[in-house]
C-alpha positions as YAML, in Angstrom:
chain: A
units: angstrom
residues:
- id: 1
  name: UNK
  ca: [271.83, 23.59, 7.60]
- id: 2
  name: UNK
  ca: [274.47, 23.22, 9.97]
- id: 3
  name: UNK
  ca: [274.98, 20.92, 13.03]
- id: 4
  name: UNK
  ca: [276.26, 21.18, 16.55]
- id: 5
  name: UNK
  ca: [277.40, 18.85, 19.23]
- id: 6
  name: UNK
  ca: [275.22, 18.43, 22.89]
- id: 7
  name: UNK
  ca: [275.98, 15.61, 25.28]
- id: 8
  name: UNK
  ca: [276.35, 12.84, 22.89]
- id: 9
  name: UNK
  ca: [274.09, 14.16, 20.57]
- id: 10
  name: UNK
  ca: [273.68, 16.62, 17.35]
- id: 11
  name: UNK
  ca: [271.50, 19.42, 16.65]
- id: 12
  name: UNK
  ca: [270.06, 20.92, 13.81]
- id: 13
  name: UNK
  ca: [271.11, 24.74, 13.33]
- id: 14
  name: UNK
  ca: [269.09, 26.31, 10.51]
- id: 15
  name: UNK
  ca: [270.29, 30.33, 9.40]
- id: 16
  name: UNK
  ca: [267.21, 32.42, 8.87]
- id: 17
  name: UNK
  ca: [268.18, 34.94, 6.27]
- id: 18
  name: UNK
  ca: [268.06, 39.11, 6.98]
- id: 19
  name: UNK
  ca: [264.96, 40.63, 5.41]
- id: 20
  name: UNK
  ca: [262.68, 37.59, 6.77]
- id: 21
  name: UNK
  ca: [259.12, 39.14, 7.51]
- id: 22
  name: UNK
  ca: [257.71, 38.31, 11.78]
- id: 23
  name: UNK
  ca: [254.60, 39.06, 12.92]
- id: 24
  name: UNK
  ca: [253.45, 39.82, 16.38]
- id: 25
  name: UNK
  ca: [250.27, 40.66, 18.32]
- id: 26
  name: UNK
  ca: [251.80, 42.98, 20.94]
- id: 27
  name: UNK
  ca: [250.92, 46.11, 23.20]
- id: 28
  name: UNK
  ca: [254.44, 46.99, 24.14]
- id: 29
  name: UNK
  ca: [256.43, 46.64, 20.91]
- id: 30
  name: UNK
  ca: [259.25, 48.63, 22.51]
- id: 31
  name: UNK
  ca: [259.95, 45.79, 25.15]
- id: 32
  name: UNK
  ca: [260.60, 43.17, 22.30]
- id: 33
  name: UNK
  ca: [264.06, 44.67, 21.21]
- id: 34
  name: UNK
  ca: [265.02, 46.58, 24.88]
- id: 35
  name: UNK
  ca: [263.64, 44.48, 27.48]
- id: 36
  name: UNK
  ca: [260.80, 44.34, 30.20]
- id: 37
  name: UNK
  ca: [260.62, 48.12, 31.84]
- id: 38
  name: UNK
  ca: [261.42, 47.92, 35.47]
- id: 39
  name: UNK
  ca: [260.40, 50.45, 38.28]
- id: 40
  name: UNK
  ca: [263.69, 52.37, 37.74]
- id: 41
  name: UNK
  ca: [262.86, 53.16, 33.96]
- id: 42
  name: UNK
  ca: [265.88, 50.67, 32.96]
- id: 43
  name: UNK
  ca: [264.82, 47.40, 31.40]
- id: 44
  name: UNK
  ca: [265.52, 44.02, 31.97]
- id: 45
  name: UNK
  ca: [267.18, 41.38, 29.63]
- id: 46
  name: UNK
  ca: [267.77, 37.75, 31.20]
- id: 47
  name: UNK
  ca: [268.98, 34.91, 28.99]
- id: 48
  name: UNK
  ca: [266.07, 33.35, 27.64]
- id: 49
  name: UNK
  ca: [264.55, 35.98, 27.11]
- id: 50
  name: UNK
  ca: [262.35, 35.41, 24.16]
- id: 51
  name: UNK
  ca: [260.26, 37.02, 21.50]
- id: 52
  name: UNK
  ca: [257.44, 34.78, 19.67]
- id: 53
  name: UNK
  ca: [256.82, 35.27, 15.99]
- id: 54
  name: UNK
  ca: [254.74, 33.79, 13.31]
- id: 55
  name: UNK
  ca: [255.23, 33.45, 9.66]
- id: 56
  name: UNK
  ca: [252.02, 35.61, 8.62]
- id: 57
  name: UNK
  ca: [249.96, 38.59, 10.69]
- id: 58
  name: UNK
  ca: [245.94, 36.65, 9.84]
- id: 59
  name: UNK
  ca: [247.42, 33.55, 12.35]
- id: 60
  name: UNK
  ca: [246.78, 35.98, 15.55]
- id: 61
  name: UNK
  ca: [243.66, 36.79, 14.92]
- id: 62
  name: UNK
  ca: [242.26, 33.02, 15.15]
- id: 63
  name: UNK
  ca: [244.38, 31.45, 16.96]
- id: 64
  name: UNK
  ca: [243.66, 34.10, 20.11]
- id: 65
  name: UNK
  ca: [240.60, 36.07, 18.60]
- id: 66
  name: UNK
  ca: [238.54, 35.35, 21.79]
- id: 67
  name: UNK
  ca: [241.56, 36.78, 24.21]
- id: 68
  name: UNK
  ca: [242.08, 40.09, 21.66]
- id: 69
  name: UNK
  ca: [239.56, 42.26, 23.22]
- id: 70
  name: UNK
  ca: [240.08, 41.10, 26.99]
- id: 71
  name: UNK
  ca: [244.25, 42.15, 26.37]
- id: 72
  name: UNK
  ca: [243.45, 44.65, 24.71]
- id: 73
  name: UNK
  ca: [245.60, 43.56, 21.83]
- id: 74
  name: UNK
  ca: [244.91, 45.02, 18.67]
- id: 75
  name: UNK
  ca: [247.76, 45.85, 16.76]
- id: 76
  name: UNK
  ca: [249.82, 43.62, 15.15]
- id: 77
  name: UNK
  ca: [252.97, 44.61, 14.24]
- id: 78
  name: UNK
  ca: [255.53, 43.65, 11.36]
- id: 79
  name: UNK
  ca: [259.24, 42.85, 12.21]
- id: 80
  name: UNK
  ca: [261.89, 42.42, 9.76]
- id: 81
  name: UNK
  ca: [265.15, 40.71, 10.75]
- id: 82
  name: UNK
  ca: [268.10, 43.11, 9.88]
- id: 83
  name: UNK
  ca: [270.76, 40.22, 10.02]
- id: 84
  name: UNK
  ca: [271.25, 36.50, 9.61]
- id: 85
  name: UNK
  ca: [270.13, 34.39, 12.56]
- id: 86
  name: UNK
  ca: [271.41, 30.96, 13.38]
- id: 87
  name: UNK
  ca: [268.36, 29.13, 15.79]
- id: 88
  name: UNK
  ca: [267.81, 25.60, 16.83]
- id: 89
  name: UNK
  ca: [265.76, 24.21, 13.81]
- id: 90
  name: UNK
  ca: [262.94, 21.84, 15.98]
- id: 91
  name: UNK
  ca: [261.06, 20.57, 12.53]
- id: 92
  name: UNK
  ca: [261.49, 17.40, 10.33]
- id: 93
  name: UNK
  ca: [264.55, 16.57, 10.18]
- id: 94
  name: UNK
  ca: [265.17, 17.31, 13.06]
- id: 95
  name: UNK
  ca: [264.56, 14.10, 15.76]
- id: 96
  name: UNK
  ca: [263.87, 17.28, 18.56]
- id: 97
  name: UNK
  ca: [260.71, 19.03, 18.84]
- id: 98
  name: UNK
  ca: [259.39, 21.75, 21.37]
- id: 99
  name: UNK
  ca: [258.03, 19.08, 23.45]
- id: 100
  name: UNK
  ca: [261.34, 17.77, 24.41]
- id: 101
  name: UNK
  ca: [261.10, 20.63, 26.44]
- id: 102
  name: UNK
  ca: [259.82, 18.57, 29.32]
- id: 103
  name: UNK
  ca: [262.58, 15.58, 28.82]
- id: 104
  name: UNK
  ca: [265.35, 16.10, 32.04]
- id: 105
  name: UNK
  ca: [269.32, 16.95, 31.00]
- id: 106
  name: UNK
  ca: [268.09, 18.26, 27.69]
- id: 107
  name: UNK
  ca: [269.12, 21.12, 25.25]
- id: 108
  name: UNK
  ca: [265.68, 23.15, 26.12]
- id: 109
  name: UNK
  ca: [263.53, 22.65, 29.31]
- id: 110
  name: UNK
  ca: [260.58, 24.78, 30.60]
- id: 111
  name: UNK
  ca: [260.92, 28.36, 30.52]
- id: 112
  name: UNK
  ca: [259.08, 27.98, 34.61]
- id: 113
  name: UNK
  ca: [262.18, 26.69, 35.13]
- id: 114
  name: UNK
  ca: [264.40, 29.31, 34.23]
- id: 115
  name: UNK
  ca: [265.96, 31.74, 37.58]
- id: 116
  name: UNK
  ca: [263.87, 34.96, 36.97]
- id: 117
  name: UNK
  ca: [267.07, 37.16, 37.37]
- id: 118
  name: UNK
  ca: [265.97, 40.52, 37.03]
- id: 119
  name: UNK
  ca: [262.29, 39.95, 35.39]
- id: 120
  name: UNK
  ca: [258.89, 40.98, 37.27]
- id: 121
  name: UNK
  ca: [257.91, 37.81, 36.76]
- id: 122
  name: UNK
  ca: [258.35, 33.99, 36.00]
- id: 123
  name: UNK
  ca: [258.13, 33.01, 32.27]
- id: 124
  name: UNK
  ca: [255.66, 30.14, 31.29]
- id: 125
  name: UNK
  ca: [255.92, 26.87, 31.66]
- id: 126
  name: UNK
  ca: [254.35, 26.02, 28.81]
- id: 127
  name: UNK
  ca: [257.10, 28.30, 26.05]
- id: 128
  name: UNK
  ca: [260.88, 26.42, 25.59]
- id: 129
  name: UNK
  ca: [263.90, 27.87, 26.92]
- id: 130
  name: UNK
  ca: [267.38, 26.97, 26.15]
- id: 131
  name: UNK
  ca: [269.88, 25.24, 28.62]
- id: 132
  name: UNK
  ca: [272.67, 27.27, 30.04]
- id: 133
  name: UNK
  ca: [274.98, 24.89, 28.40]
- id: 134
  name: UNK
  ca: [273.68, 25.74, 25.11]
- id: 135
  name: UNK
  ca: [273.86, 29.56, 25.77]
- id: 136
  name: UNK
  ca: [277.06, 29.38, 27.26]
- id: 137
  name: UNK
  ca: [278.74, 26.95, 24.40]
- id: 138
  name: UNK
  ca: [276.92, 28.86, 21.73]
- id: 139
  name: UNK
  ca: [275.52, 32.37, 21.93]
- id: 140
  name: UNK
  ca: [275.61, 32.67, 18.41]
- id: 141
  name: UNK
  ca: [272.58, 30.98, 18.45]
- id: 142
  name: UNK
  ca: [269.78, 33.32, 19.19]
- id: 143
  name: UNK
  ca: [266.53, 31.29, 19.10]
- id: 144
  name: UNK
  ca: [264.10, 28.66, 18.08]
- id: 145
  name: UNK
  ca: [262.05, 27.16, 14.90]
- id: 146
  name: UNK
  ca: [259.74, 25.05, 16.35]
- id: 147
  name: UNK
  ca: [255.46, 24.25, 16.83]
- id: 148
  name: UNK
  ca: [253.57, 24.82, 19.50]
- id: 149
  name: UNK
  ca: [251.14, 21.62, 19.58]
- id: 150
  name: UNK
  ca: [248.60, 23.84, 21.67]
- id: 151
  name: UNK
  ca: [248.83, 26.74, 19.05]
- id: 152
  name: UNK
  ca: [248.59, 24.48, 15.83]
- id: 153
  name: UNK
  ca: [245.27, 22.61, 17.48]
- id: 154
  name: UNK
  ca: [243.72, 26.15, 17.95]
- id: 155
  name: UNK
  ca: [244.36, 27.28, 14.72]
- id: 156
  name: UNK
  ca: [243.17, 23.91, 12.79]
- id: 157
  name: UNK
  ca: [239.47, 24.53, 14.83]
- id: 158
  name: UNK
  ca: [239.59, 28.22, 13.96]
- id: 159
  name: UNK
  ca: [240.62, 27.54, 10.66]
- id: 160
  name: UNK
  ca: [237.61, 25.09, 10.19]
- id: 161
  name: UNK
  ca: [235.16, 27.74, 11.34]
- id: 162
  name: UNK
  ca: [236.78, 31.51, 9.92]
- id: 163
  name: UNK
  ca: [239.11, 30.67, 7.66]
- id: 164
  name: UNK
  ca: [238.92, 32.36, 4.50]
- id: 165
  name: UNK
  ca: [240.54, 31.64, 0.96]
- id: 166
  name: UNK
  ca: [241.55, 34.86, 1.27]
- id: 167
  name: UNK
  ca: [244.17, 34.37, 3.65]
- id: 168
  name: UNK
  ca: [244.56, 30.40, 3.82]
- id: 169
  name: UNK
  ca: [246.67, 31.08, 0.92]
- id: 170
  name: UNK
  ca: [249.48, 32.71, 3.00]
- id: 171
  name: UNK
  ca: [249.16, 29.35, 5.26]
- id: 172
  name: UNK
  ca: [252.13, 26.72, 4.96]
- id: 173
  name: UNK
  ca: [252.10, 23.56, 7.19]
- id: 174
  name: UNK
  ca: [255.53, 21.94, 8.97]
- id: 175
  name: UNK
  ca: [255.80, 19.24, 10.68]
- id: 176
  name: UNK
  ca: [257.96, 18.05, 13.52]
- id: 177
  name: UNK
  ca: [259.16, 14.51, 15.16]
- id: 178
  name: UNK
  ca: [256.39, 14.33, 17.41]
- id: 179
  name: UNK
  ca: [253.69, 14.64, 14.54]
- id: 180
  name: UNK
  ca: [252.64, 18.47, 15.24]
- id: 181
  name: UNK
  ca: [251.56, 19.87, 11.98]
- id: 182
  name: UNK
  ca: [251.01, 23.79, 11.55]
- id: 183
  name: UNK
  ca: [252.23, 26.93, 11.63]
- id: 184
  name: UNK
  ca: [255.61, 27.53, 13.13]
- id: 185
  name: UNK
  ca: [256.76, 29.79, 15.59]
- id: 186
  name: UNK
  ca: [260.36, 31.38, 15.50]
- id: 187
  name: UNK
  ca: [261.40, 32.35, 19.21]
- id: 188
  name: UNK
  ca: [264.53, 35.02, 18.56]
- id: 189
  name: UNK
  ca: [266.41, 36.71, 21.34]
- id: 190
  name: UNK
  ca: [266.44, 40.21, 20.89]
- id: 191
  name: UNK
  ca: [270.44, 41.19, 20.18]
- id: 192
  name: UNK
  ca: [272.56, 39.49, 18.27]
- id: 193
  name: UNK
  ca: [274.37, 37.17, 20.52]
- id: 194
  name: UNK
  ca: [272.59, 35.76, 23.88]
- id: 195
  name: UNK
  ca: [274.40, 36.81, 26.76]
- id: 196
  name: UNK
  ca: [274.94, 34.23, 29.32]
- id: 197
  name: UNK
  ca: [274.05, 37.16, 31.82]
- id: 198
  name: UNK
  ca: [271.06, 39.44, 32.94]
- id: 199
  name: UNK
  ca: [271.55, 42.69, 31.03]
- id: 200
  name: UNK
  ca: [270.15, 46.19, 32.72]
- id: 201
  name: UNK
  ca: [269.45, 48.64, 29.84]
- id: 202
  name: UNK
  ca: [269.60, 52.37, 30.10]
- id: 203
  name: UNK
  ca: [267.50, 55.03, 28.09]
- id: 204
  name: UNK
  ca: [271.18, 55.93, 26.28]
- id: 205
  name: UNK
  ca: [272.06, 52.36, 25.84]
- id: 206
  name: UNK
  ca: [272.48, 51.57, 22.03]
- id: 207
  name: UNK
  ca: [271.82, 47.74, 21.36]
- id: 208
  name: UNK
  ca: [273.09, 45.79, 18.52]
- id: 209
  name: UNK
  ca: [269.12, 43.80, 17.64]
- id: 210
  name: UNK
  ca: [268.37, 41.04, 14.89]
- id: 211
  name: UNK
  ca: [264.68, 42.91, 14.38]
- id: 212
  name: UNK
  ca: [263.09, 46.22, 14.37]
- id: 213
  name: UNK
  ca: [259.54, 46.94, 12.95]
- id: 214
  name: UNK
  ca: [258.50, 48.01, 10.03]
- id: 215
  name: UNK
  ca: [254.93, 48.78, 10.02]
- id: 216
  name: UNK
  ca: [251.85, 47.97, 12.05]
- id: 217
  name: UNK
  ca: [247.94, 47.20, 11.22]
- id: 218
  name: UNK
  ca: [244.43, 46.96, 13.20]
- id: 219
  name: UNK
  ca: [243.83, 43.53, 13.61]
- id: 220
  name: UNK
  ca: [240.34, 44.55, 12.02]
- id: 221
  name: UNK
  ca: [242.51, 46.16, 8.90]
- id: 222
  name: UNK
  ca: [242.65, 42.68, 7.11]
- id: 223
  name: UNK
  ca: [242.32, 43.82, 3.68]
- id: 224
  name: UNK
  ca: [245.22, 46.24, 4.26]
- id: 225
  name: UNK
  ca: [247.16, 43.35, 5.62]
- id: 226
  name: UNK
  ca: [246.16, 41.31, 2.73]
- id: 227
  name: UNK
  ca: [247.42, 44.56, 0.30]
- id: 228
  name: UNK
  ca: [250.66, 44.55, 2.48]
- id: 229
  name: UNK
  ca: [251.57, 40.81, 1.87]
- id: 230
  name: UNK
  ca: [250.65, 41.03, -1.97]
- id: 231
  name: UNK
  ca: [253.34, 43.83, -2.67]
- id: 232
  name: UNK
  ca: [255.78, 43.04, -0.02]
- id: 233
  name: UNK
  ca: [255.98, 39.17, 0.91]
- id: 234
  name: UNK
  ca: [257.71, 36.34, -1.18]
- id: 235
  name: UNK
  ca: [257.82, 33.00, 0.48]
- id: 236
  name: UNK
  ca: [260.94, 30.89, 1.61]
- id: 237
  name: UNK
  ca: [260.05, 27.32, 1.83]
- id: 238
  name: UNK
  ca: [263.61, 26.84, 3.69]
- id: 239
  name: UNK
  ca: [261.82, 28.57, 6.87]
- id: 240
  name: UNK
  ca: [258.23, 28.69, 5.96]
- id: 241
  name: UNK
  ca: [258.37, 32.11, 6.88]
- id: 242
  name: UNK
  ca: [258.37, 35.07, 3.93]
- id: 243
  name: UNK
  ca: [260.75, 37.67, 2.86]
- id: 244
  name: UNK
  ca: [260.21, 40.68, 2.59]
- id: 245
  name: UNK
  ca: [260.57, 42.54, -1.14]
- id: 246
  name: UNK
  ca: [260.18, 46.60, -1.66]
...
């Protein structure tokens, strides 16, 4: 792990390697690694914007099983990263968590806060988004490693009432500073260094991503995603996320 300099501060920096596995309940996989489509059929690419991922594809399914059906949201899809990413780590050691996200003349801050630029819409205020002093000083970095404290106490309750030995196996706790235990998240940008800028993308444009999917599952197809991490998945302990192996 590496560190950088903000205000009078340091940061942790933690590489996640190429060939890490992501997971991701989505309906528009396309928009993760080109952007939000806008009315003109270009798509829209401001700089925080950010793509959610967790270490294993049975988290989804209990953390927001109840909102699945109402979304409409049921495939989840599996990303591999296709090059080393450098992202703010936010677990022990670190002396940051996402919930510094609230604390004024910081390194993140509520994404609500962030100018919408050329998005439809505001992002939450509840997800962290970088300062433009971080993106500006250091667009090499490209995301987050962090826990979601409203995420990690869903998934202990679900946990407690559908969790199965099954899949509990492919379940590895972190911690942070503020004493959030769980599953992380990893946040990534979609290309390979954050612009500091809104990006329009055309149809023709070709874009340089860190990700691009690999296969896809029902959310009912458990036992093939069980099948799928048994051949394919090795775990790192240095992210708590898994690699992937042919």
């Amino acid at each position: 792990m590496e560190e950088i300099t903000y205000r009078n501060t340091k940061l942790l920096v933690q590489t996640i390697p190429k060939g890490t596995l992501l997971f991701r309940l989505v309906n528009r996989p396309t928009d993760d690694t080109r952007g939000v489509p806008l009315d003109d059929e270009t798509r829209c690419i401001i700089p925080n914007f950010n793509v959610f991922f967790y270490p294993n594809p049975f988290i989804m399914p209990l953390i927001f099983g109840k909102w699945i059906k109402e979304f409409k949201k049921d495939i989840i899809y599996a990303y591999i990263l296709v090059r080393d990413v450098k992202v703010l780590r936010l677990l022990y050691p670190s002396k940051y968590s996402r919930s510094h996200k609230t604390t004024k003349r910081n390194f993140i801050k509520m994404c609500s806060t962030v100018k919408k630029g050329c998005m439809p819409k505001m992002l939450n205020f509840y997800d962290p988004c970088l300062s433009d002093t971080i993106i500006k000083k250091y667009p090499d970095i490209v995301g987050m490693l962090g826990l979601s404290r409203r995420d990690s106490i869903r998934l202990k309750l679900a946990i407690k009432k559908r969790g199965t030995a099954k899949v509990l196996k492919y379940f590895h706790n972190a911690h942070d500073s503020e004493g959030v235990d769980g599953s992380p998240e990893l946040i990534l940008y979609p290309l390979s260094e954050r612009l500091d800028k809104e990006l329009i993308v055309k149809k023709t444009d070709n874009l340089q991503n860190n990700f691009k999917i690999l296969t896809s599952f029902l959310v009912s197809q458990e036992s093939q995603w069980i099948n799928f991490m048994n051949r394919h998945a090795k775990y790192d302990p240095e992210t708590f996320f898994y690699t992937y192996v042919k």
